[in-house]
C-alpha positions as CSV (number, residue, x, y, z in Angstrom):
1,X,-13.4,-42.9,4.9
2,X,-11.7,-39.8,6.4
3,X,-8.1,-39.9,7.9
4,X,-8.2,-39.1,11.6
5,X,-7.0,-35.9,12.7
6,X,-5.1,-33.6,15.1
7,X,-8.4,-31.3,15.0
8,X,-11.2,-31.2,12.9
9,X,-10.8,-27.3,11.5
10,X,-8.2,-25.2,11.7
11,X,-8.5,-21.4,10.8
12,X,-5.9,-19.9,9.2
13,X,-5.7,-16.3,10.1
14,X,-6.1,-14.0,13.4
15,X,-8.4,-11.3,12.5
16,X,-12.2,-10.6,12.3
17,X,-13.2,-13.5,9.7
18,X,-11.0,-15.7,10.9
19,X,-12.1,-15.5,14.4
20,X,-15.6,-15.4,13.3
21,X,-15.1,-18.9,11.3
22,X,-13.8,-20.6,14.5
23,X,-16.5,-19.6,16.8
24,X,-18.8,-20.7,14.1
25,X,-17.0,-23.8,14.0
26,X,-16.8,-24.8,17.6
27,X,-20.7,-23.7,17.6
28,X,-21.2,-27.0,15.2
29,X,-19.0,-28.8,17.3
30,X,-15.8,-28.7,16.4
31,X,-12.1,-29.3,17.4
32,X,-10.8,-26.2,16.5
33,X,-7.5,-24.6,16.2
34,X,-6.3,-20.8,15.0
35,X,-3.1,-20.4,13.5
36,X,-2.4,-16.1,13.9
37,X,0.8,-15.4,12.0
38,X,1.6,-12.3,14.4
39,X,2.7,-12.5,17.5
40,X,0.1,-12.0,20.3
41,X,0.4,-8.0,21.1
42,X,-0.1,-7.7,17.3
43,X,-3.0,-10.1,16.9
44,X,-6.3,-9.1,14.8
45,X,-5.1,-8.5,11.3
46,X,-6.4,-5.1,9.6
47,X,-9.5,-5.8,11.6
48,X,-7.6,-4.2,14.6
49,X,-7.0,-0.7,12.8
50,X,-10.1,-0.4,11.6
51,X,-12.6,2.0,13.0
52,X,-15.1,-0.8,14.0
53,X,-18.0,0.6,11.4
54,X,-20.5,-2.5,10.6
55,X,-23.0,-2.3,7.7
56,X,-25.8,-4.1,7.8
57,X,-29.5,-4.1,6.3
58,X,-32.4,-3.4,9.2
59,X,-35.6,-1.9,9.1
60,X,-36.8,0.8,11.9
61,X,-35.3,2.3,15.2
62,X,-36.3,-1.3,17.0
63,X,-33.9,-3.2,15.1
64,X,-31.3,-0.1,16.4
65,X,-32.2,-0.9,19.9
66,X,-32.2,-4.9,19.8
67,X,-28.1,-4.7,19.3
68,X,-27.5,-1.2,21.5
69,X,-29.9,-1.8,24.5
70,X,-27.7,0.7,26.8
71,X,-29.4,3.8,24.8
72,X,-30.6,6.3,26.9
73,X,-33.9,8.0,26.4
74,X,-32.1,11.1,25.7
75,X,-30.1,9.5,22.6
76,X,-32.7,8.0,21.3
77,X,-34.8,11.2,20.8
78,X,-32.0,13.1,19.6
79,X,-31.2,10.3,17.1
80,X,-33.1,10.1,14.0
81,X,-31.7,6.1,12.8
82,X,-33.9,6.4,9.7
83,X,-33.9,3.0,7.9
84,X,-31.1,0.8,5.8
85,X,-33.4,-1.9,3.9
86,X,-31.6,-4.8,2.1
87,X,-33.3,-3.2,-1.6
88,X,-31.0,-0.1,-0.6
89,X,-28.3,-2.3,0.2
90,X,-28.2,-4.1,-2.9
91,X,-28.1,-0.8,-4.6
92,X,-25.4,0.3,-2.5
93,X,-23.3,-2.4,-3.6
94,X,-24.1,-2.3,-7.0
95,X,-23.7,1.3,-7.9
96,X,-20.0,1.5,-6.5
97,X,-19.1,-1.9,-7.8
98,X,-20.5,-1.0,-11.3
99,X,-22.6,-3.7,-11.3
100,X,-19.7,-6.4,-11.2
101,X,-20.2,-7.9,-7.6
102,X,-21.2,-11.7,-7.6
103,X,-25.1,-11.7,-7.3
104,X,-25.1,-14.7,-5.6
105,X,-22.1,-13.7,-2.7
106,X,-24.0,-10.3,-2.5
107,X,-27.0,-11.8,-1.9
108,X,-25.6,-14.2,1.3
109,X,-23.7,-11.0,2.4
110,X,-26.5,-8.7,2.6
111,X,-29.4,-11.4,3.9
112,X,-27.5,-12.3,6.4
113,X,-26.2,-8.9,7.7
114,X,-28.3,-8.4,10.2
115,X,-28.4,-11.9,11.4
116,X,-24.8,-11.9,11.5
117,X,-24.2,-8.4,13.1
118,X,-26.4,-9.5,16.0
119,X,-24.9,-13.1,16.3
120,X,-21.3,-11.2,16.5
121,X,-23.0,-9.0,19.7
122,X,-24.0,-11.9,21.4
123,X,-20.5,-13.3,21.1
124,X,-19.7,-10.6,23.4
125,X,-19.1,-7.4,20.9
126,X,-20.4,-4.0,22.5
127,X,-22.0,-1.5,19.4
128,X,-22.4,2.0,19.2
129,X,-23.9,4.3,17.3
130,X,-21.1,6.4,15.2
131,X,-22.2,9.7,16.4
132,X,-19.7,12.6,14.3
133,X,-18.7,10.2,12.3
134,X,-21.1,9.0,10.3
135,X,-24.2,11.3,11.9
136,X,-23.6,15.0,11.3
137,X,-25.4,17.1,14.0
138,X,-27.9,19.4,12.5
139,X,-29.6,21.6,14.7
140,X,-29.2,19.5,18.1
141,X,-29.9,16.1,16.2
142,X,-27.8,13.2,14.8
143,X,-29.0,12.1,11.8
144,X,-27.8,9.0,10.3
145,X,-28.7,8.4,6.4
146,X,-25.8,6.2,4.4
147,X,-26.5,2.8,5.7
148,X,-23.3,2.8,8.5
149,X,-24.8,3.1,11.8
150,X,-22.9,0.9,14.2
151,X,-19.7,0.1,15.3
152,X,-17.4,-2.2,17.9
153,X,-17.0,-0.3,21.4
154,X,-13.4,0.5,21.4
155,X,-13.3,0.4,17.0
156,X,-11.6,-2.3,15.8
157,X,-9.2,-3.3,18.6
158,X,-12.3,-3.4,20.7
159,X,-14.2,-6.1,18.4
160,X,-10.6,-8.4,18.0
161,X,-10.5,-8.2,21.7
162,X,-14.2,-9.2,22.4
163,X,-13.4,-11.8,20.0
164,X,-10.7,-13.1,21.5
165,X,-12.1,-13.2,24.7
166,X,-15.0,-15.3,22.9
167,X,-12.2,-17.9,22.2
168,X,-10.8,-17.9,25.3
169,X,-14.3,-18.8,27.1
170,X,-15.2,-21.4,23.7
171,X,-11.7,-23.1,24.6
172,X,-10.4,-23.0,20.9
173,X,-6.7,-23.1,20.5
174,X,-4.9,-20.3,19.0
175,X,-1.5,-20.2,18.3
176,X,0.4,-17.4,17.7
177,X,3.8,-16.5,15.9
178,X,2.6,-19.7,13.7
179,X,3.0,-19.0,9.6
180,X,1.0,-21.1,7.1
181,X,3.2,-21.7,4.6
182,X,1.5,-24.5,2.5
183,X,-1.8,-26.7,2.3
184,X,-1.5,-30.4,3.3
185,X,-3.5,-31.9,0.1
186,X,-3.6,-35.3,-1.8
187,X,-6.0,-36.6,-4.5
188,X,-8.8,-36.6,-1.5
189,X,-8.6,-33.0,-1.2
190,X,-6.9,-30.7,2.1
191,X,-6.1,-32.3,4.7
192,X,-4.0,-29.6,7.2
193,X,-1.2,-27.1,6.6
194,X,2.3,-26.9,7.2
195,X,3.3,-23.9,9.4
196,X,6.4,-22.5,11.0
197,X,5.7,-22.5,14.6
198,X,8.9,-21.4,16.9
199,X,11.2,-21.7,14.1
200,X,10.3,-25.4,13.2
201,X,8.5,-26.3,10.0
202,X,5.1,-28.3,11.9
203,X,2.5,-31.1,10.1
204,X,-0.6,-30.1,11.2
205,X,-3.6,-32.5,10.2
206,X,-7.3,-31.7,10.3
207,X,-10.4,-32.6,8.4
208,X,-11.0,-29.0,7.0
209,X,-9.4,-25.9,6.9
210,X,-10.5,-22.2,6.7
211,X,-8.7,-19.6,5.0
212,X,-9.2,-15.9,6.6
213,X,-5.4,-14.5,6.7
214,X,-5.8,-11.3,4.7
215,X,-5.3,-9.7,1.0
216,X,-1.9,-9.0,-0.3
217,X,-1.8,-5.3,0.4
218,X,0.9,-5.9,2.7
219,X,3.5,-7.4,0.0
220,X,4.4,-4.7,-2.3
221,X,5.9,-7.2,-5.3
222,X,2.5,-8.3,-5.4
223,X,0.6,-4.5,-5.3
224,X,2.9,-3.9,-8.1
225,X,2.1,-6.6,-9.8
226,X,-1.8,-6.6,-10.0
227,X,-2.5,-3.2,-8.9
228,X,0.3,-1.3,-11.6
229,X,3.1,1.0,-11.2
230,X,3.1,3.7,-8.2
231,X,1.4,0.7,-6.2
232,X,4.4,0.1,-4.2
233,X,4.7,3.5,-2.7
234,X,1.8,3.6,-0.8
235,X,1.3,2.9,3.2
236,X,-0.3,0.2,4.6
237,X,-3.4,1.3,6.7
238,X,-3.2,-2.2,8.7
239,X,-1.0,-4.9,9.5
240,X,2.0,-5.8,8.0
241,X,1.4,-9.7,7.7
242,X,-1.4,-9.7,5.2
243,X,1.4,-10.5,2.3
244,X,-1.0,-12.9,0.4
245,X,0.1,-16.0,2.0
246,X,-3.3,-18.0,2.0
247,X,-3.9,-16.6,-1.5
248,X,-1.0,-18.1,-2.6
249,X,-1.6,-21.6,-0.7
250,X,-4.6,-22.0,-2.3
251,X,-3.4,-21.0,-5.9
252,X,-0.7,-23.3,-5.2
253,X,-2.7,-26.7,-5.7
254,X,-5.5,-25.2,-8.0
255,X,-7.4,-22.7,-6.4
256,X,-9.5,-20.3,-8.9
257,X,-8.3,-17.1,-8.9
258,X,-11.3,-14.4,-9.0
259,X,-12.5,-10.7,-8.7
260,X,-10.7,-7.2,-9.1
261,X,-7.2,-8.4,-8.8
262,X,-6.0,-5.1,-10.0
263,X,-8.3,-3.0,-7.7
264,X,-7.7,-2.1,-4.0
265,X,-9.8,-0.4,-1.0
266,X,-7.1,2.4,-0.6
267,X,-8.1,5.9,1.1
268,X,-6.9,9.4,1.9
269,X,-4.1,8.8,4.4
270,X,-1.6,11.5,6.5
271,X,1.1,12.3,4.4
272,X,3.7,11.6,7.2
273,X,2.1,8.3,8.4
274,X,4.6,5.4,9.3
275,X,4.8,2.6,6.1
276,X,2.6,-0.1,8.2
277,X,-0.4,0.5,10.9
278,X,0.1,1.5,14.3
279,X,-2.7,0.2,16.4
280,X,-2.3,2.7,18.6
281,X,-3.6,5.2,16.4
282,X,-5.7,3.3,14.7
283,X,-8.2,4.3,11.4
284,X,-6.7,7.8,13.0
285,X,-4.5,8.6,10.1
286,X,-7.3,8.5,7.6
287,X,-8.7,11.9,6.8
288,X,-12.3,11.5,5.3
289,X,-13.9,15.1,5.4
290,X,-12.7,16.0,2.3
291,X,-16.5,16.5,1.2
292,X,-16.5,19.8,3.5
293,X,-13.4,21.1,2.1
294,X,-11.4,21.3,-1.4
295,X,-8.6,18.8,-2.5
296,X,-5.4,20.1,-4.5
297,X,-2.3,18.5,-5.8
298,X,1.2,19.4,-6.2
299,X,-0.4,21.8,-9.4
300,X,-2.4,23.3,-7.3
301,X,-5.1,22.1,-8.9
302,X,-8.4,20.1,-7.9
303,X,-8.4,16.6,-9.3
304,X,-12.1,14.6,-7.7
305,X,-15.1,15.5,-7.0
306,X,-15.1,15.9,-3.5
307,X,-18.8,15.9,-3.3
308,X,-19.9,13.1,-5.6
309,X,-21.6,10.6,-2.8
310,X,-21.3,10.3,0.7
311,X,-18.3,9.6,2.0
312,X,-18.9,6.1,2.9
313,X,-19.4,5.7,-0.9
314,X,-16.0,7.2,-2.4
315,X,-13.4,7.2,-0.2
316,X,-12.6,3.6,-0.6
317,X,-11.5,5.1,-3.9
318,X,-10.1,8.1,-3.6
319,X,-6.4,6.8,-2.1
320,X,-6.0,5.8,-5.9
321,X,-6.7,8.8,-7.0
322,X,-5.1,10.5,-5.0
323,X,-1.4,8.0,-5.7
324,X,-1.9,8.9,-9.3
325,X,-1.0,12.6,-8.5
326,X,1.8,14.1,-9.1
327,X,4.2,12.9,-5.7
328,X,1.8,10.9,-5.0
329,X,0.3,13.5,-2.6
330,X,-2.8,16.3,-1.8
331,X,-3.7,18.8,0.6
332,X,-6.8,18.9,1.7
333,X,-7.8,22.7,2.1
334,X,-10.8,23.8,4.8
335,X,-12.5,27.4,6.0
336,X,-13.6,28.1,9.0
337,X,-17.6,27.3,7.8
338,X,-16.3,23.7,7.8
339,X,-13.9,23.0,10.8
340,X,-17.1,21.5,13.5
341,X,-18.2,19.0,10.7
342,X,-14.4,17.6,10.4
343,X,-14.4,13.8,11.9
344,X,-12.8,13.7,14.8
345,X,-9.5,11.5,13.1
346,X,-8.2,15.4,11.8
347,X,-7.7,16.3,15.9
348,X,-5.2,13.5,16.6
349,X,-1.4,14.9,17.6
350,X,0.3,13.2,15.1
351,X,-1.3,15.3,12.4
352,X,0.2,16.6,9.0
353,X,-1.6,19.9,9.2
354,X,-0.7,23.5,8.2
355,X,-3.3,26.8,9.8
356,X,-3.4,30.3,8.5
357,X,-5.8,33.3,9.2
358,X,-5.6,34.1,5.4
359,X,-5.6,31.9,2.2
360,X,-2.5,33.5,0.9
361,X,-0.9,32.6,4.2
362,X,-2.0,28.9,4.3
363,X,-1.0,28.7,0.5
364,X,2.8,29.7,2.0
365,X,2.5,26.8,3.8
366,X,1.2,23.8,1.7
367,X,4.8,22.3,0.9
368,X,5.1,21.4,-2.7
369,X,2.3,23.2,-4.3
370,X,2.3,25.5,-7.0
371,X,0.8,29.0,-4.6
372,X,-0.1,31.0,-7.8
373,X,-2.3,28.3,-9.0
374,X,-4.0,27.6,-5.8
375,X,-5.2,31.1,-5.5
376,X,-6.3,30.5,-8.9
377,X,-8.0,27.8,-8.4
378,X,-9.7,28.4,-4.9
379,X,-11.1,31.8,-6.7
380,X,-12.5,30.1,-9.8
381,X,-13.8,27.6,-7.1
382,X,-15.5,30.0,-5.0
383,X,-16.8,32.1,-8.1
384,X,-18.5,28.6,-9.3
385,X,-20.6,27.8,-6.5
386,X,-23.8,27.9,-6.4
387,X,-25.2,30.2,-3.3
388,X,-28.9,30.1,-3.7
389,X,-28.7,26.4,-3.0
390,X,-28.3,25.7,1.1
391,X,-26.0,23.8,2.9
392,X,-27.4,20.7,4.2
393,X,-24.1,18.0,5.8
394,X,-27.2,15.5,6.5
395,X,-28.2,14.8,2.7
396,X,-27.0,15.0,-0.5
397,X,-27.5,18.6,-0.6
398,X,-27.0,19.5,-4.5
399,X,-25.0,22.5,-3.6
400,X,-23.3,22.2,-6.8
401,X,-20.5,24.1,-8.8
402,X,-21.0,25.8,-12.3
403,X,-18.9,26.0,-15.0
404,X,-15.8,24.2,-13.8
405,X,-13.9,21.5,-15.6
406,X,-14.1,19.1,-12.6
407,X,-17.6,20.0,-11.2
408,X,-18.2,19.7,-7.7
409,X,-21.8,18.0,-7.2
410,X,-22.7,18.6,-3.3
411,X,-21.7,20.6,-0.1
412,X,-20.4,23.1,-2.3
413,X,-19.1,26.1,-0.1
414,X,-17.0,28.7,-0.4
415,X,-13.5,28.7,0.6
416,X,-13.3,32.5,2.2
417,X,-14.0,33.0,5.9
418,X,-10.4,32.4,8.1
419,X,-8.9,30.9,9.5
420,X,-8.2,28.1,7.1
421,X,-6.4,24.9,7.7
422,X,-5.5,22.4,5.2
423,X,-4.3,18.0,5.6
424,X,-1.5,16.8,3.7
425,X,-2.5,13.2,2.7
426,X,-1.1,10.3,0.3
427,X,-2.8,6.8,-0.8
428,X,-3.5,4.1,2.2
429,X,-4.3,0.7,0.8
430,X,-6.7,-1.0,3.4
431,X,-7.3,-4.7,1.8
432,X,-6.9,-5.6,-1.9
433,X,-10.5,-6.7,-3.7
434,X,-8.5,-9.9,-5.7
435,X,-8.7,-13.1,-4.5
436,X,-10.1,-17.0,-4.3
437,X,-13.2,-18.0,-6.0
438,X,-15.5,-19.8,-3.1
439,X,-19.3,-21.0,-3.3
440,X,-22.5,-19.6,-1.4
441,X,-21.4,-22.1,1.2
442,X,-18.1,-20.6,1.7
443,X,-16.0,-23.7,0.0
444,X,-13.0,-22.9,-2.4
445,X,-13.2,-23.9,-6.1
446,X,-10.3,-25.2,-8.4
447,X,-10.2,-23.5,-12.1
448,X,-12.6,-26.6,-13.2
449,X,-15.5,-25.0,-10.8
450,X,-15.2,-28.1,-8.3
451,X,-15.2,-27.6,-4.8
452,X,-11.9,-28.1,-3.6
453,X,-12.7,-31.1,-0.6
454,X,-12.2,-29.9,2.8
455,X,-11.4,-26.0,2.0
456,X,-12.9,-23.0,2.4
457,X,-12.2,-19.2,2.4
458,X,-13.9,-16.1,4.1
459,X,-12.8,-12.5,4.3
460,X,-10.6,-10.2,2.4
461,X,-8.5,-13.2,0.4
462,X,-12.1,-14.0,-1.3
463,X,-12.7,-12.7,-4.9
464,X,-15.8,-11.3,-6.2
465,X,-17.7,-9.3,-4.0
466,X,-15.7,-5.6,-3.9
467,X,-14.7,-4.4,-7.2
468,X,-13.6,-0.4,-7.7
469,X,-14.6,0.7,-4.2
470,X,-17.1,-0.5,-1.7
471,X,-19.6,0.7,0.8
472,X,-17.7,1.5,3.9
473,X,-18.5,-0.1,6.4
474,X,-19.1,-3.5,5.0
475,X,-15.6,-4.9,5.1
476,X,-16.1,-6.3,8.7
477,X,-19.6,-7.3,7.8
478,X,-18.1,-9.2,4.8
479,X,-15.7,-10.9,6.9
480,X,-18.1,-11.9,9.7
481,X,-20.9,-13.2,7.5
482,X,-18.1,-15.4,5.4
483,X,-16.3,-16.5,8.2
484,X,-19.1,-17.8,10.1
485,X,-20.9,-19.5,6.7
486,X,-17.3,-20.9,6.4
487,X,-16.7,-21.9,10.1
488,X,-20.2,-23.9,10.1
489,X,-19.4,-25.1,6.4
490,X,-16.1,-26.6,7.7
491,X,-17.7,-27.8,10.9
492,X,-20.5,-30.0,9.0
493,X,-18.6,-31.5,6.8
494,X,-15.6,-32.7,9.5
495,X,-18.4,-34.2,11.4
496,X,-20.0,-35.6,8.1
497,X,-19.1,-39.1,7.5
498,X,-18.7,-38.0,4.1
């Protein structure tokens, strides 16, 4: 017989996953109640510096149109949507995870992508398509062909505030300033959490509980632990509270550990960016056009591929790379063939950036870079490519190098026509890929493979889905189709009589 209650779920966390489990929950019926470890101004977790991107599997322009109704006809026929099948999906998520993603969590995450993305619009989230960012224009018409097509009105502040306002009108209870600190448990499994709320250690008691508060990437003992040395130089693209804490909880009375522990989403970030997010700026920071341009370190020398994939499919990795070189820094380096294709993040003010009519002038002004070297290798560089190949920013062009040591695979061009501007830019971890072990149905497992009774986990602090890099735009989706599975988990069994 179950103990009664103060509620029947509470959700542990304030961001995208989280708030997505307690809608889901109070859907099924339940009591619920939202502990948010910030304070209320900075509520939303990473999901609230994010830029809002969505991936999910559909079929034709008509899916398109079902979640943004408010195109006009004149967007529509300058858009070309293409297609994002699940097959593709699947070998999306296979191909940058090296094959290593949990079949059976990939599976649930991409089947219920589209579902999911449209239940989260109907919960009062705006899309758009992500025109410039994700759909260069070529020749008057955005074409969109990596798989991220949609994102929150307003990025990712604009989905956590939709959110929130879904709360408000569900009547769930959120608390704010409130820190987990441990799981209420007893031979009959969880049974609540102890938080500090207002300075006082608080008992509260429910019949399940959700855990959606966040990686570590935010605790820098703990990026130096799993993720290696260097770890705990690099900025934090989000908030500061995701330290780990539900992680920890969980592990704390037997919770399997699981997935890439020593792996991290980490991109290209400004150089001079402050050590935590500002949501003011956003996913600004980030400088993800890299593909257009060259990328040199200290040696003046290139270290990456910058045209290996699409950008959506290596940028998620390229902040480690990047933390590995020497200072821990880059400049990315840019002619004036390239400047109209750079995402609109490289025009913000706060910007490290450095403009010269002539590549000997703008190598005078890359701070910390070997100038003889560059020269060196930005005329190897343009020596190598291959000109009888076109440009194309829409596909993967295969306007390839020859003949250097670190080959450059598409969007090859020359770096020659001034003026030239070039983006200082260091390693920004965004979540950390390490986490809990959970089910299809979202509930967390001890190291014996049982479900642990009345817990379950959704979002970045579950293990086994992202391992080396992932397909951007499929963090939120993750965290949305896990929280809800974990929200109506949770719900069902508190109203169980089991």
């Amino acid at each position: 017989m179950k103990r009664k209650s103060d509620y029947d779920v509470i959700v542990v966390g304030g961001g995208n996953a989280a708030l997505c489990a307690a809608l889901s929950a109070r859907e099924h019926g339940a009591k619920v109640l939202v502990l948010e470890r910030a304070p209320e101004e900075e509520r939303g977790g990473n999901s609230s510096f994010t830029g809002g991107s969505m991936r999910f599997a559909f079929d034709s322009t008509e899916d398109i149109l079902k979640m943004v109704p408010d195109l006009s006809a004149d967007e529509i026929a300058n858009t070309d949507f293409g297609s994002y099948p699940e097959s593709r999906f699947f070998d999306d998520i296979y191909k940058v995870t090296q094959f290593r993603t949990n079949p059976d969590l990939a599976e649930v995450l991409i089947k219920g992508s589209n579902e999911t993305v449209n239940w989260v619009r109907k919960q009062g989230v705006r899309f758009v398509p992500l025109y410039g960012r994700h759909a260069p224009n070529i020749n008057g018409k955005f074409k969109f062909s990596n798989g991220s097509t949609l994102g929150a009105a307003g990025a990712g502040l604009g989905l956590v505030n939709a959110l929130y306002a879904a709360i408000g009108r569900a009547g769930i209870e959120v608390r704010y300033k409130a820190t987990a600190r441990k799981l209420l448990h007893d031979d009959d499994g969880v049974y609540g959490v102890e938080a500090r709320i207002d300075g006082k250690s608080t008992a509260l008691t429910a019949t399940a509980v959700v855990l959606a508060c966040g990686g570590f990437q935010a605790n820098a003992e703990w990026r130096t632990r799993y993720l290696g040395f260097g770890w705990d130089l690099a900025k934090v693209r989000g908030t500061r509270y995701n330290t780990g804490d539900g992680i920890r909880m969980a592990l704390d009375i037997g919770a399997q550990p699981y997935g890439n522990w020593s792996s991290a989403h980490a991109v290209g970030w400004d150089l001079n960016a402050p050590p935590y997010g500002d949501v003011t700026i956003g996913d600004g920071f980030g400088k993800h056009s890299y593909n257009y341009g060259i990328m040199v370190n200290a040696d003046g020398k290139r270290f990456l591929d910058e045209g290996a994939d699409f950008r959506n499919f290596t940028y998620a990795k390229y902040g480690k790379v990047i933390l590995s070189q020497p200072g821990q820094f880059a400049w990315q380096i840019f002619d004036s063939k390239a400047l109209h294709l750079l995402r609109d993040t490289y025009r913000i003010k706060r910007v490290t950036k450095v403009r010269a009519d002539t590549i000997e002038g703008l190598a005078d002004k890359l701070e910390g870079v070997n100038k003889e070297q560059l020269l060196k290798t930005v005329a190897e560089f343009n020596a190598a490519v291959r000109q009888d190949i076109p440009f194309n920013a829409s596909i993967k062009d295969g306007r390839c190098t020859e003949g250097l040591a670190i080959p450059r695979l598409n969007w090859a061009q020359t770096i020659s026509e001034g003026p030239f501007e070039a983006y200082a830019v260091t390693c920004g971890i965004t979540f950390t890929f390490g986490g809990l072990k959970i089910t299809t149905n979202g509930e967390v497992v001890d190291t014996e493979e049982r479900p642990i009774r009345g817990l379950y986990a959704a979002g970045e602090l579950v293990g086994g889905i992202f391992y080396f890099n992932y397909p951007g735009g499929s963090g939120l989706t993750n965290g949305a189709v896990f929280g809800r599975l974990a929200g109506n988990s949770a719900a069902k069994f508190a109203k169980s009589d089991l």
